[in-house]
C-alpha positions in Angstrom: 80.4 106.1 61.7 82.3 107.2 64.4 80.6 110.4 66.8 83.4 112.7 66.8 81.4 115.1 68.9 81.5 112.7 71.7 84.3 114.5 73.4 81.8 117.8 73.4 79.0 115.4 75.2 81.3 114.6 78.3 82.2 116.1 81.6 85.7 117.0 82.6 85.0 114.6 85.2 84.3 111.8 82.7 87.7 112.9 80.3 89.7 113.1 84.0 88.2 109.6 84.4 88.8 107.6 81.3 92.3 109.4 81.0 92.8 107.9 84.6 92.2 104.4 83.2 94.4 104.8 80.4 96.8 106.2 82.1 97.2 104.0 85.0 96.5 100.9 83.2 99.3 101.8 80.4 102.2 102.9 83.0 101.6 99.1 85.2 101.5 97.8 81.7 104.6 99.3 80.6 106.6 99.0 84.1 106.3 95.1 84.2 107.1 94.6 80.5 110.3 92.2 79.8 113.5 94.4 78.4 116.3 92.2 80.4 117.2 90.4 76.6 116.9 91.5 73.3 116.7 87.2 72.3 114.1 84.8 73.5 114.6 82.0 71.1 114.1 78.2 72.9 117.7 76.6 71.7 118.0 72.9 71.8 120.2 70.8 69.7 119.7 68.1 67.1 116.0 69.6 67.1 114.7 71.2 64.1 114.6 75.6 63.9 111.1 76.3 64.3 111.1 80.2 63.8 111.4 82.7 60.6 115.0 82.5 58.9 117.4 84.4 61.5 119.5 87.1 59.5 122.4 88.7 61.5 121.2 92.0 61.9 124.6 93.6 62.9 128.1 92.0 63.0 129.1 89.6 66.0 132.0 87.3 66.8 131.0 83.3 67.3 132.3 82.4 70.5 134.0 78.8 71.0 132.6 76.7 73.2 134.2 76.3 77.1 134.9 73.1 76.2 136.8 73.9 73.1 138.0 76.9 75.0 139.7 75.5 78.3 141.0 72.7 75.2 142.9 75.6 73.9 143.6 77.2 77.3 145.2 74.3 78.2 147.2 73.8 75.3 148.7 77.3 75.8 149.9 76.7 79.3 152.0 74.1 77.9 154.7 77.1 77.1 154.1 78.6 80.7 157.7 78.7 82.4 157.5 79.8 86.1 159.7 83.0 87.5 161.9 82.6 90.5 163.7 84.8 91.9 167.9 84.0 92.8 168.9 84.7 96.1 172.8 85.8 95.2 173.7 86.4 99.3 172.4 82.6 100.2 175.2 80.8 99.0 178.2 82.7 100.8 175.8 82.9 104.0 174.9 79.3 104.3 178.7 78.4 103.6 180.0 81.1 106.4 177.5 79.4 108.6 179.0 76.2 108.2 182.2 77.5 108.5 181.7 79.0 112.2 180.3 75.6 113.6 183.3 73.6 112.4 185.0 76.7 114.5 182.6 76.2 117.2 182.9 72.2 117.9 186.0 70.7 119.2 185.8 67.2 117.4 185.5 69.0 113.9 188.6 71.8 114.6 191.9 70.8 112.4 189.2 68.1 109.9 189.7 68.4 106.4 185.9 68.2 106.0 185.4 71.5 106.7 186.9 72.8 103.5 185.3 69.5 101.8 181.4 70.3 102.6 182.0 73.7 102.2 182.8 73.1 98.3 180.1 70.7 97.9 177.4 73.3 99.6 178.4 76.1 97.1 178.4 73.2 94.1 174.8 72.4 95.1 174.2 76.6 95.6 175.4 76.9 92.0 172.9 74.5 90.5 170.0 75.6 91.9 167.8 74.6 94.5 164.6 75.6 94.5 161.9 75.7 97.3 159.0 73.3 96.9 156.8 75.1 99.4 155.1 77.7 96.5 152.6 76.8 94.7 154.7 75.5 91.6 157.4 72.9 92.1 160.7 73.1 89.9 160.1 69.6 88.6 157.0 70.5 87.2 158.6 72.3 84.3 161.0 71.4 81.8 162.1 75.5 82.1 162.0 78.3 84.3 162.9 81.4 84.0 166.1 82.7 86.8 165.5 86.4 87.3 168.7 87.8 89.1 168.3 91.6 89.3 166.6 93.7 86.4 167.3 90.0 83.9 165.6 87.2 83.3 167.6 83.7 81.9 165.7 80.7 81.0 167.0 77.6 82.5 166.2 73.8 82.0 164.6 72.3 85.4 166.0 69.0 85.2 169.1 70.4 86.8 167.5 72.1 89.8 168.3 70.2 93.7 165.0 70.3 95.9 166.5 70.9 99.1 166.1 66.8 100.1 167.6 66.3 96.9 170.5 68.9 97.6 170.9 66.8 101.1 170.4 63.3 99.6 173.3 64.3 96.7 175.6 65.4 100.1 175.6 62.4 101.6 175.5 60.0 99.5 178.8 61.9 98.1 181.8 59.1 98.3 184.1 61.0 101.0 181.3 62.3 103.5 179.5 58.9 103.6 182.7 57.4 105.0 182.3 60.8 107.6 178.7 60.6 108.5 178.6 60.7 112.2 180.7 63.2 112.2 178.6 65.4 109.4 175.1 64.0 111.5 176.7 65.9 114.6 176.9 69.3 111.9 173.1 68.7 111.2 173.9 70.0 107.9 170.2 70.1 106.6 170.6 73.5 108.9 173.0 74.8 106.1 170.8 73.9 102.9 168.0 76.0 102.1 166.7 77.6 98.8 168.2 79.8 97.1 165.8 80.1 94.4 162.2 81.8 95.0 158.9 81.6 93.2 158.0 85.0 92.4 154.1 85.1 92.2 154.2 88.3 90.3 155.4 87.8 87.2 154.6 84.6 87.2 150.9 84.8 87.3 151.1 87.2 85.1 152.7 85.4 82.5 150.1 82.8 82.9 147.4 84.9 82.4 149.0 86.5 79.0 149.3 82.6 77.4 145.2 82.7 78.6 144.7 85.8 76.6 146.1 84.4 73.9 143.4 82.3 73.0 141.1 83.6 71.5 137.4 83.5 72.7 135.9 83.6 69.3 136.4 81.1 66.3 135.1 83.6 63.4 132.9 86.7 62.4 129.2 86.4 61.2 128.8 89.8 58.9 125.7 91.9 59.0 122.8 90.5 56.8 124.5 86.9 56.5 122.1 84.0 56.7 122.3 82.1 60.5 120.1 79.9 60.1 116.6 78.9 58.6 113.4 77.6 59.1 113.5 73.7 59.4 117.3 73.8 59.6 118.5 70.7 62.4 120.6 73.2 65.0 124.1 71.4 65.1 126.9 71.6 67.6 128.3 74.4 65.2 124.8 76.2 64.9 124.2 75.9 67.8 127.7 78.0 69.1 126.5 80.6 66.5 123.1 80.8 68.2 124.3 81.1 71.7 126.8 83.8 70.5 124.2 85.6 68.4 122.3 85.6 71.7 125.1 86.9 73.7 125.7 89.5 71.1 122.2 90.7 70.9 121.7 90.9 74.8 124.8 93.6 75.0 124.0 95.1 72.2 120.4 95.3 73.5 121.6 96.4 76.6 123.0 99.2 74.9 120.1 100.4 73.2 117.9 99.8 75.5 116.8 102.8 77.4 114.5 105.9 76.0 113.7 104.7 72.6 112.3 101.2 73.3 110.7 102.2 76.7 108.5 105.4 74.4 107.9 102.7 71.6 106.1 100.6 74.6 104.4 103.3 75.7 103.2 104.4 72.3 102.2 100.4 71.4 100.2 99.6 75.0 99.2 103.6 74.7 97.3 102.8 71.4 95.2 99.7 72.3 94.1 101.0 75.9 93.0 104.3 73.8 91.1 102.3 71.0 89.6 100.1 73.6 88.7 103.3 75.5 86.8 104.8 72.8 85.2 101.3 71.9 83.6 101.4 75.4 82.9 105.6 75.3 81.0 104.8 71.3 79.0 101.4 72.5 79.4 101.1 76.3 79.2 104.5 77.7 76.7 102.8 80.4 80.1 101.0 81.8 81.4 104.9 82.9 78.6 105.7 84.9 79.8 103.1 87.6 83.7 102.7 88.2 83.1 99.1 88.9 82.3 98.0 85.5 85.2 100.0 84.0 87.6 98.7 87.0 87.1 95.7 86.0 87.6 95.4 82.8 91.4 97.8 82.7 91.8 95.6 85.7 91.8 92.1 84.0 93.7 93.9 81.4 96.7 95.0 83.1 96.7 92.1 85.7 96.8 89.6 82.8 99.3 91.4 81.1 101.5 91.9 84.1 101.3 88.1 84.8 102.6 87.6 81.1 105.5 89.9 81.7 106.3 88.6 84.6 106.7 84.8 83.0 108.3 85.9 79.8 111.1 88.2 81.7 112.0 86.0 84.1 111.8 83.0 81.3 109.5 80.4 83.3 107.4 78.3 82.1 105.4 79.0 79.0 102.7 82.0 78.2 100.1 79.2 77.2 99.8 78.2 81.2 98.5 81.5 81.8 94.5 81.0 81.7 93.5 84.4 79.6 90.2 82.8 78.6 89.1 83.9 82.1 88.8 87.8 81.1 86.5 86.6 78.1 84.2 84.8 80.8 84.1 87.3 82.8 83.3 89.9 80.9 81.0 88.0 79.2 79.2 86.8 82.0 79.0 90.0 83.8 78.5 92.4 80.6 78.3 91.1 77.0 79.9 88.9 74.1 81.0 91.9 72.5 83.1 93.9 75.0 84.2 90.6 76.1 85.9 90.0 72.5 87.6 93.4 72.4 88.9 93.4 76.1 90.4 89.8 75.2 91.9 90.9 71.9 93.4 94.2 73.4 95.0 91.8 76.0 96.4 89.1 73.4 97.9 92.0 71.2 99.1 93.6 74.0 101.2 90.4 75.6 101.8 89.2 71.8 104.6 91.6 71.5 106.6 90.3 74.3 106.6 86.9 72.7 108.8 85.3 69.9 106.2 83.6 68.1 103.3 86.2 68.2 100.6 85.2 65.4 101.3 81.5 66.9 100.0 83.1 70.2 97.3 85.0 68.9 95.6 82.6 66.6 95.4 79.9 69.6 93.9 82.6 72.5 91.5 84.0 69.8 90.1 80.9 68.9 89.8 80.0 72.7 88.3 83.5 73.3 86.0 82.9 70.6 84.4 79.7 71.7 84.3 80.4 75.3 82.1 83.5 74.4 80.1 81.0 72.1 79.7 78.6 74.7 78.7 81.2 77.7 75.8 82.3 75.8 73.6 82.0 79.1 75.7 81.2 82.0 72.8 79.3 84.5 74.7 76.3 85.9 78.2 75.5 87.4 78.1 72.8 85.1 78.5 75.0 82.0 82.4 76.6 83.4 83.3 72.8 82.8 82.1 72.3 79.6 83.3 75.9 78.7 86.9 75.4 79.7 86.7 71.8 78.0 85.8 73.2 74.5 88.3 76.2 75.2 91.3 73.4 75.9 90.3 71.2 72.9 89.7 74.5 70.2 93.2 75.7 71.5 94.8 72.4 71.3 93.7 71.7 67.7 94.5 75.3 66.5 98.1 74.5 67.9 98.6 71.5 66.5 97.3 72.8 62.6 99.9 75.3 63.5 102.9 72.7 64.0 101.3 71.1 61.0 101.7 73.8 58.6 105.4 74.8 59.7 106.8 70.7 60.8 108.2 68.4 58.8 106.7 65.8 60.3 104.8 65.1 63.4 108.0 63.8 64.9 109.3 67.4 65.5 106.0 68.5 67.4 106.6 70.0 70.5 104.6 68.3 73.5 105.1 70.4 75.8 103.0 73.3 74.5 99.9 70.8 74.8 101.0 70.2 78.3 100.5 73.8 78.8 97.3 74.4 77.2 95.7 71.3 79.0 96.5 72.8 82.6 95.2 76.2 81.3 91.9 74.5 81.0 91.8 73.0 84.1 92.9 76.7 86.1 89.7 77.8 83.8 87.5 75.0 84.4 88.6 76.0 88.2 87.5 79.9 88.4 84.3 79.7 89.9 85.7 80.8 93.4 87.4 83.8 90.6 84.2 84.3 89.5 82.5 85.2 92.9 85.8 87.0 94.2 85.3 89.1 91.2 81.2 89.7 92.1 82.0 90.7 95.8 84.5 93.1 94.5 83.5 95.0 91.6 79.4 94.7 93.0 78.1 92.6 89.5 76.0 89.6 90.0 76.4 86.4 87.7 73.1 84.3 86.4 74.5 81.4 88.3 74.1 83.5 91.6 70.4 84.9 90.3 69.8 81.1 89.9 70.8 80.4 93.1 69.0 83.6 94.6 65.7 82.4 92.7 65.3 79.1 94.9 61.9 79.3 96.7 63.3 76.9 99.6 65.5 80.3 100.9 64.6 81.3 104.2 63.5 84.8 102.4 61.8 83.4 99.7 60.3 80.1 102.0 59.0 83.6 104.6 57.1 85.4 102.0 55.2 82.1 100.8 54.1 81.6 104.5 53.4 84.8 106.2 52.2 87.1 102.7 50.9 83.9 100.6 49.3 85.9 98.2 52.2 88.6 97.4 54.5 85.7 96.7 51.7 84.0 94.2 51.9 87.8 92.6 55.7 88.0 92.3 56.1 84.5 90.6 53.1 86.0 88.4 55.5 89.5 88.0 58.2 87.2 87.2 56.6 85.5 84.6 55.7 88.6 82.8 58.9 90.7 83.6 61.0 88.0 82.4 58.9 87.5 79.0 59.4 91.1 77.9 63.3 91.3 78.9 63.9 88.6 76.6 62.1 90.6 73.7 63.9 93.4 74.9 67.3 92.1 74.6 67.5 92.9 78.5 68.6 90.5 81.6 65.5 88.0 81.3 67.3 86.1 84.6 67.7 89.1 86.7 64.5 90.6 86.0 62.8 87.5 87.0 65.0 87.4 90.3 64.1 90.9 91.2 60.4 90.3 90.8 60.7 87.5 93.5 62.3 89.6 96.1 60.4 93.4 94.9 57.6 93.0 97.5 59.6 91.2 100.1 58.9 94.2 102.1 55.7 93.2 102.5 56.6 90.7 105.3 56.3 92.9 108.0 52.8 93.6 107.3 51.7 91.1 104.9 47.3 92.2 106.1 47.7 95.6 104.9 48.0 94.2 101.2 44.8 93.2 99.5 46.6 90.4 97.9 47.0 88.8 101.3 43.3 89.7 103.2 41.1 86.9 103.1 36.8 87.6 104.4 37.0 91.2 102.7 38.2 92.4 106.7 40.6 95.2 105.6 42.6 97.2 108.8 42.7 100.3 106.5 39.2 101.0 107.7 40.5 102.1 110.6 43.4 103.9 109.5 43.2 107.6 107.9 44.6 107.8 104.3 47.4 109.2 105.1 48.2 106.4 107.7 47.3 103.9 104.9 49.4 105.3 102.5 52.3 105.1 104.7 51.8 101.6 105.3 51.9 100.7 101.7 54.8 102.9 100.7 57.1 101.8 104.0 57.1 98.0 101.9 59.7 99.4 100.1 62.0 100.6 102.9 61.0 97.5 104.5 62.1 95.5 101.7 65.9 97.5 101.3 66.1 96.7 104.8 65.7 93.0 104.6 67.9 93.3 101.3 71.0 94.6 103.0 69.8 92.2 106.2 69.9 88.8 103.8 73.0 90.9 102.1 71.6 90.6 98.2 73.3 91.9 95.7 73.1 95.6 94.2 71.6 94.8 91.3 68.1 93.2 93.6 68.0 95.9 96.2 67.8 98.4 93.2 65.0 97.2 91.9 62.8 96.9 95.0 63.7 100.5 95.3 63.0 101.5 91.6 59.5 99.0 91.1 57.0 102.4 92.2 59.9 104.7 91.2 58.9 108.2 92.7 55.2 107.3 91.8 51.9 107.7 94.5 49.9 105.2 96.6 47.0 106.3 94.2 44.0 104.5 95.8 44.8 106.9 99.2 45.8 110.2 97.4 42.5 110.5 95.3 40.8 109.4 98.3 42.2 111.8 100.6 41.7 114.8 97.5 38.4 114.0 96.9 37.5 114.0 100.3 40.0 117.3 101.0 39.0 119.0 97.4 39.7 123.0 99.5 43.1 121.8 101.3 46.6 121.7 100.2 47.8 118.3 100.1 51.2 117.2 101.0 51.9 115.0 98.3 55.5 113.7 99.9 53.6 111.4 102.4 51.7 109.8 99.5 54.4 109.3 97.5 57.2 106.7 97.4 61.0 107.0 97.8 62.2 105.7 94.7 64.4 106.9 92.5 62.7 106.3 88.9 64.2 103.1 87.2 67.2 104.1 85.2 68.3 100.6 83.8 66.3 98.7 81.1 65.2 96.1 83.5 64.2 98.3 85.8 61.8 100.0 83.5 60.4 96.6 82.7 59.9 95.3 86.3 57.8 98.5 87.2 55.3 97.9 83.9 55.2 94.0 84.8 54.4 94.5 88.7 51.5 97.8 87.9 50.2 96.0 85.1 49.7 92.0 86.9 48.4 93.8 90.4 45.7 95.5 88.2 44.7 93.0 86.6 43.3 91.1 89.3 40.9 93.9 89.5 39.8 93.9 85.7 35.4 92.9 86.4 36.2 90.8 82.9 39.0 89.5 80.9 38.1 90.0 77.5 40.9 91.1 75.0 39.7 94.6 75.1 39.7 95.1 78.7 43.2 93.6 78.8 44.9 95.6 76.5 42.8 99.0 77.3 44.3 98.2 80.9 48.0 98.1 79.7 47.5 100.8 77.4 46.2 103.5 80.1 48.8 101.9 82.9 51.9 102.2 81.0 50.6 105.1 78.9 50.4 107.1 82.2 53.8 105.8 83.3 55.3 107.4 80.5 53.0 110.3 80.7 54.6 110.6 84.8 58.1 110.6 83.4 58.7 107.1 85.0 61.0 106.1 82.2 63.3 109.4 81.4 66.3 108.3 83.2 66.4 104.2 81.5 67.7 103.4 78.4 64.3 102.4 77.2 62.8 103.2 73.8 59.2 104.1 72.4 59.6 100.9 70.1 60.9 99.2 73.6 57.7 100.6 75.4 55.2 99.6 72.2 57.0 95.7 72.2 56.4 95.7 76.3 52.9 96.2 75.9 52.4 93.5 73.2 54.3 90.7 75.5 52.4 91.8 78.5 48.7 92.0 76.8 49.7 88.5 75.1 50.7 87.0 78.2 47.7 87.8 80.3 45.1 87.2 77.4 46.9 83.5 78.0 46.7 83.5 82.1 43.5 85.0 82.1 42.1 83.1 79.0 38.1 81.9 79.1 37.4 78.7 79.8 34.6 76.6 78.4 31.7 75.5 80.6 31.7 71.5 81.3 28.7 70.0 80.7 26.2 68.1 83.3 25.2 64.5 83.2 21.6 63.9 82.7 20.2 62.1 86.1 
């Protein structure tokens, strides 16, 4: 049942917080979302309709194709006539012209042949000749049209002159061949020149009205008629009503597209952040009191969802290359199975409804998402990311292919290409180690493949301790052992808990004699130190230790526990000393007492019982089953009695099941063993 009253529990810092992530995550969400086309359908022809039965949701025309279209284009120009424009002054000119250089040339004064060419130049004039230097010649067309003023005559072409035709007619002409020296010395082809002119005007414009003409589209598909339907084979004609449907739905998308679609994606991506925000505020409220955890986790989100966007709108590629298993990984691997499912399915919902085929989508990530978080169930080895992104690419191959199965005809109409897909997905998953410690560095988590690493003795940190303080690294493996024992009954981090208790005393380095663990012939320097002195020396192990942490640069997650293993408790031994000795004096308690804080993570709690309950133990005079568990009952009892374990999530029941581990464990280390017997001499 769901804790309404969780809102009254939380800051206005935590509600100013979470609304930040939602928020922010929602608006990049939104901003990168695909709304160039309102159809996304893959079109290919002769190849079977693989989608839902396409119903014409409003009327549209169906385009012919450019083919058909510049067919009919053509066809049209056929009745294109050309204007030209008569020149009604060139005639009269041209023969005046040739009139005053008969006047001017001695020879030609008193010829008859003046009179002669001048009637043959205004018979050629009268025909026609057109000029050949624009774009359209006269013999081109079997008409044009003669516009002489404010009219316009259609005229057949066949009897229009070029002007080398016009010349060519003039001398062959019986009476001036018999004169042509005399008409070469006139240079007559001064005297012809066109007296008919293209005019560009009306002419283009009565090409572009026959191209009108033609119409674009062939027919009218009516709202709510039937396109096409599943399994149908697209055909050259379905397919011309599929590529206008598209062009039809992109304007009319265009039109619609602006406040109502752009609120509807608000309100869709609005209501999965939300849900997954109050998923993580019921079960994971521990993830708000970091930002890194919650970073993360709107992070992969948004970034995966952007990524999606940005293939879909742009239309490159397919969705199934994008490798969304990594957010179950990582989640999972830095947090749990559980919030690693959710964040995933948010994510695939979210991108699903930029897609065509969403449930096709959904069921193949799901299944992926499913058995990666199956197969990551303890991430120790570099190995597993392989087998993990192997049984990610098979589950998500054979879920696609039962999908083609179901809907095909026949495995003849499966599409390859989506497999092709999938299989490099798994190899960019099988590839996101270097992700996976990109993503440690930056949002501070630590994976069990790094604790693994972190827990090899041969480490110059690690190798140290066993040389120079022999005896505290024989009592963290021991701490280890225990620690990691109870996390596991615990439900906690068994690896890092284990981890922690290798490097908790690391400290101890610098001074390795001042720990009784590590003096050998009972010679003990604290005889010749004060307590207060003493006390110092055993409480500066854990400043000593941070400092080495951030020198060796471990992770958060170590250097909090070597801070939180005494918590805020006291060097005991020295304060009770130094009170029993002092019983009249007030005693500073600070200088007996060590930094801390208190643990206040589960694994914290449990390396703090492990590490007071293993060092005093080595004390016990006897290990009988009574003196071990009377000795975990009065050191943990008094923990809890101190307040050591307010701040942890850590329960009584918890508490009561670390007790049993621990007094089971040492009743096995410290177990009796039988007396071998002596041979008789």
């Amino acid at each position: 049942m769901i804790n309404f009253n969780l809102k009254m529990q939380l800051t206005w810092r935590d509600i100013a917080l979470r609304a930040a992530y939602i928020i922010v995550t929602v608006a990049i969400i939104v901003w990168f979302m695909p709304r160039e086309s309102g159809f996304n359908y893959k079109i290919e022809k002769n190849t079977p309709w693989y989608y839902a039965d396409l119903t014409a949701p409003f009327d549209f025309p169906v385009y012919k194709s450019e083919a058909a279209l510049e067919q009919e284009r053509q066809a049209a120009l056929a009745d294109y006539h050309p204007y030209y424009t008569l020149l009604e002054d060139v005639p009269s000119r041209q023969v005046r012209l040739l009139k005053q250089r008969f006047n001017m040339s001695a020879a030609l004064q008193g010829s008859d042949l003046k009179v002669m060419l001048a009637n043959r130049l205004s018979n050629l004039y009268a025909r026609g000749i057109i000029d050949t230097r624009e774009p359209l010649a006269g013999d081109s067309m079997q008409t044009i049209w003669r516009v002489s003023g404010e009219t316009a005559q259609s005229i057949p072409s066949r009897g229009l002159l070029t002007p080398r035709q016009a010349y060519e007619q003039l001398m062959h002409d019986s009476v001036v061949s018999h004169l042509h020296s005399l008409v070469q010395e006139l240079d007559i082809n001064e005297f012809i020149v066109p007296n008919l002119v293209y005019d560009s005007v009306h002419s283009m414009q009565a090409r572009e009205d026959l191209i009108r003409s033609v119409a674009p589209s062939s027919q009218l598909v009516q709202r709510g008629q039937r396109i096409i339907s599943r399994g149908d084979i697209i055909t050259d004609d379905l397919f011309q009503v599929l590529m206008s449907y598209q062009k039809a739905a992109d304007d009319h998308f265009d039109r619609q597209k602006t406040g109502l679609t752009v609120l509807g994606e608000l309100l869709y991506v609005f209501i999965f952040i939300l849900l997954f925000t109050i998923y993580l505020g019921i079960y994971r409220k521990d993830y708000f009191s970091s930002w890194r955890p919650a970073a993360m986790l709107y992070a992969l989100i948004a970034i995966f969802s952007v990524m999606a966007a940005v293939l879909v709108g742009h239309n490159l590629l397919h969705v199934y290359i994008l490798p969304f298993a990594i957010v179950p990984i990582f989640v999972r691997v830095f947090m749990d199975s559980r919030t690693a499912f959710m964040a995933h399915i948010v994510l695939v919902l979210i991108t699903a409804c930029m897609l065509q085929r969403p449930l096709e989508f959904i069921a193949v990530e799901t299944v992926g998402a499913i058995v990666v978080i199956f197969a990551l169930r303890e991430l120790s080895s570099r190995s597993q990311l392989f087998w993990t992104a192997a049984l990610f690419t098979a589950s998500a191959m054979l879920t696609r292919l039962a999908i083609y199965l179901i809907k095909s005809r026949g495995t003849d109409t499966i599409d390859a290409s989506d497999f092709y897909y999938l299989l490099f997905c798994g190899l960019i998953v099988f590839c996101s180690y270097p992700l996976l410690y990109l993503v440690e560095k930056l949002f501070g988590f630590v994976s069990d493949i790094t604790l693994v690493e972190l827990s090899n003795t041969n480490r110059e940190l690690l190798r140290r301790m066993s040389e120079e303080a022999p005896g505290t690294f024989n009592h963290s493996i021991q701490v280890g052992n225990l620690a990691a024992e109870v996390a596991r009954k615990l439900n906690a981090n068994a690896q890092l808990v284990r981890t922690g208790a290798l490097y908790h005393d690391i400290g101890k380095i610098k001074n390795p004699i001042y720990f009784t663990e590590n003096q050998s012939g009972g010679i003990s320097p604290h005889e010749h130190l004060s307590y207060i002195e003493s006390a110092q020396y055993i409480i500066g192990h854990v400043t000593e230790g941070l400092k080495m942490a951030d020198k060796y640069q471990l992770p958060r997650q170590i250097r909090d526990l070597i801070a939180t293993h005494h918590g805020l408790g006291k060097a005991k031994y020295f304060y009770i000393k130094y009170k029993n000795e002092h019983p009249d004096e007030p005693v500073d308690e600070l200088l007996f007492t060590y930094p801390g804080p208190n643990p206040f993570t589960k694994e914290q709690a449990i390396l703090m019982m492990a590490d007071a309950v293993e060092a005093a133990s080595r004390s016990l005079p006897d290990y009988t089953e009574q003196s071990i568990r009377q000795l975990v009952e009065k050191i943990i009892n008094s923990m809890v009695a101190d307040g050591f374990f307010r701040e942890c999530p850590i329960t009584f029941r918890d508490i009561q099941y670390a007790k049993t581990v621990l007094i089971e464990k040492l009743k096995t280390i410290y177990h009796t063993r039988i007396s071998y017997p002596e041979a008789n001499k």
